[in-house]
N, C-alpha and C positions, 0 to 999 in steps of 0.2 A: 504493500500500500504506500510506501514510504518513496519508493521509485515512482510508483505511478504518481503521486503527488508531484513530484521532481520532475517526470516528464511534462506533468501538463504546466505547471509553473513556466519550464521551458518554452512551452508553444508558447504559451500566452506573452510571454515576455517578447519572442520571437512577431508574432502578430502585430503588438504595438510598435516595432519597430519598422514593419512593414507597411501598417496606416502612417504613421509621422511620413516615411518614404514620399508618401504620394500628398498627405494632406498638409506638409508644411509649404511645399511649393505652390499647390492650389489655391490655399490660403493666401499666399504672400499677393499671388500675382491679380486673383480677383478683387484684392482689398488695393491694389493698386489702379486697376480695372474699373470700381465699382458705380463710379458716376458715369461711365463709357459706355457701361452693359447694360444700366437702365437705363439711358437716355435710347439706345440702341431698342432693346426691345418696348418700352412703353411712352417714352416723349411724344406724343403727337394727341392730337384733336384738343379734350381740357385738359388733359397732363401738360403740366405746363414747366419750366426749369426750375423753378424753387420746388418741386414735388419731387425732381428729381434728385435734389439734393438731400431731402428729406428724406426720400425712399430709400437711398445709397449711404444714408450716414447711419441709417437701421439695418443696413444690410453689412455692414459692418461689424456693428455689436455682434451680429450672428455667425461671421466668417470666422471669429478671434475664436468662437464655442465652439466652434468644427472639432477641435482638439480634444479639449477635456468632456464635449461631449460623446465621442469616437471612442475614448479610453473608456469612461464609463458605461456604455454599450457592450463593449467587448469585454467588459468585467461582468456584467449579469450572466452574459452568455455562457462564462464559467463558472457561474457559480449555480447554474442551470445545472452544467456538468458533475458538478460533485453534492446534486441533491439539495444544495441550500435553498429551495425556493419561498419558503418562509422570510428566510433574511433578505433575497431580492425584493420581497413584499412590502418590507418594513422599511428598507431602504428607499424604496420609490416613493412609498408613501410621505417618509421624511423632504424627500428632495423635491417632493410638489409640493407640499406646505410653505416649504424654505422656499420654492420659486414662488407663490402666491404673496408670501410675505417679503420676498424682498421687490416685487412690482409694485407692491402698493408703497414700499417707501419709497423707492426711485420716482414712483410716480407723484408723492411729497415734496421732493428734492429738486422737481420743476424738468424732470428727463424727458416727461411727455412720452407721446411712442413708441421712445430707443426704451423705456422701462423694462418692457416684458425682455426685450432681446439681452438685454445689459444683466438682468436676473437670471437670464437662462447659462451666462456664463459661470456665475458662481453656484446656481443648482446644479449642473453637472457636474461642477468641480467636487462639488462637495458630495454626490454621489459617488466618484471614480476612488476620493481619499475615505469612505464611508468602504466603498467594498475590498479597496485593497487592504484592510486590516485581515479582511480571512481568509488573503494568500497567503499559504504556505509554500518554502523552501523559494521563494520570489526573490531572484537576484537583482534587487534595486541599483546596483553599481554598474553590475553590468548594462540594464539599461540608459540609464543614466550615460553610461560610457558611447549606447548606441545614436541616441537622441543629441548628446551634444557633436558627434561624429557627421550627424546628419545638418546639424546644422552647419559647421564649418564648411560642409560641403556647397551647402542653399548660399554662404557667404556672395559669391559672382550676383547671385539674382536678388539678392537683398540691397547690393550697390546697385543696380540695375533698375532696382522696385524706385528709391531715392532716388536716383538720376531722373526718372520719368515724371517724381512726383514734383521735382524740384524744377523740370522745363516745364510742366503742367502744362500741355496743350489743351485748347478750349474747342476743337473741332465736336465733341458730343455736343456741342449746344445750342445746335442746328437741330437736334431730335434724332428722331426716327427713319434712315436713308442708307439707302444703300452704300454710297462712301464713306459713310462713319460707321454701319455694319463691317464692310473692310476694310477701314482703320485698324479698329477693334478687335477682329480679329489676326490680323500682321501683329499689330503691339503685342498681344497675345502671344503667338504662338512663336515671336522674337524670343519673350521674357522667354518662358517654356525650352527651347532651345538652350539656354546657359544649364540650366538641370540638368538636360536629357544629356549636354555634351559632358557636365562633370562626373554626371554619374555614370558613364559610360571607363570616363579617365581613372575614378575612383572607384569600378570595380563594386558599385553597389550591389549589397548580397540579391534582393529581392529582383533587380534586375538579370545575375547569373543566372538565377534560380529560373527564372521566364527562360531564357535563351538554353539550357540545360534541355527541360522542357520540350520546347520546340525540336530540339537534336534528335 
């Protein structure tokens, strides 16, 4: 029992290092993206540019929760695995109260609509630090060691995220059109490009592992 604990500890730990893989980049580059991609899909008729602003500054709060909500996803699902479905219970239960109750403070605090999204960061948080107490044999270091690895890696497209934020082109603010669909897309699939080439150079595991695969 004691191995099998140790194996799945392993996957799981291997897993999250596999989502950060994909969702620190998607993160990065849609929250650099994010006034481009609504303006892109919803600017036209009464959606007007201050909506998109608005829309995009909520869609943010929710890009940053990609993370700790992804971790705490893939923590129930193991605790699915070894039976705990009680404590996933009490734990969800908990983590919707804490999201209820920290919307209604944010929503005090003058946040208005970004509330709900701003709360859902720390309800998942606080669900992911909630269920990782009943991992056993979980090598915190090691992941630790894989997450910071992945980020050194994201470094190129984090200067790259900066650099774009910092010429801040205003082409979305035309709306809805085909040349700012392919703007949008090029900026896009540029940023993307510096990942795909580092992590090609850096031999990323989750990448091998696809190309093994494929063999």
């Amino acid at each position: 029992q004691a191995s099998d604990e140790k194996e799945r500890a392993g996957l799981l730990c291997r897993s999250m290092g596999y989502l950060y893989t994909f969702l620190l980049p998607s993160a990065l580059i849609l929250l650099t993206l994010s006034r481009e991609c609504v303006a892109v899909v919803l600017q036209k008729g009464a959606f007007t540019l201050e909506d998109t602003y608005l829309t995009a500054g909520v869609l943010n709060y929710y890009l940053i929760a990609m993370l700790p909500l992804s971790f705490y996803s893939i923590l129930q699902r193991y605790m699915f695995s070894i039976n705990r479905y009680y404590t996933n219970l009490i734990v969800s239960a908990l983590v919707t109260i804490t999201d209820l109750v920290l919307t209604l403070f944010f929503i005090r605090c003058g946040y208005g609509v970004s509330s709900l999204a701003i709360s859902y960061i720390f309800s998942s948080l606080t669900g992911a630090l909630m269920l990782f107490a009943f991992v056993r044999e979980f090598e915190y270091g090691k992941l630790f060691r894989q997450l910071l690895r992945l980020t050194l890696i994201n470094l190129p497209l984090i200067i790259l995220c900066a650099g774009y934020k910092i010429w801040s082109p205003s082409f979305y603010e035309t709306g809805s059109t085909l040349a700012n669909f392919i703007r949008t897309c090029l900026s896009g699939l540029s940023l993307a490009a510096a990942t795909v080439i580092m992590y090609v150079i850096c031999r990323v595991d989750f990448l091998s592992q696809l190309r093994r695969k494929r063999s």
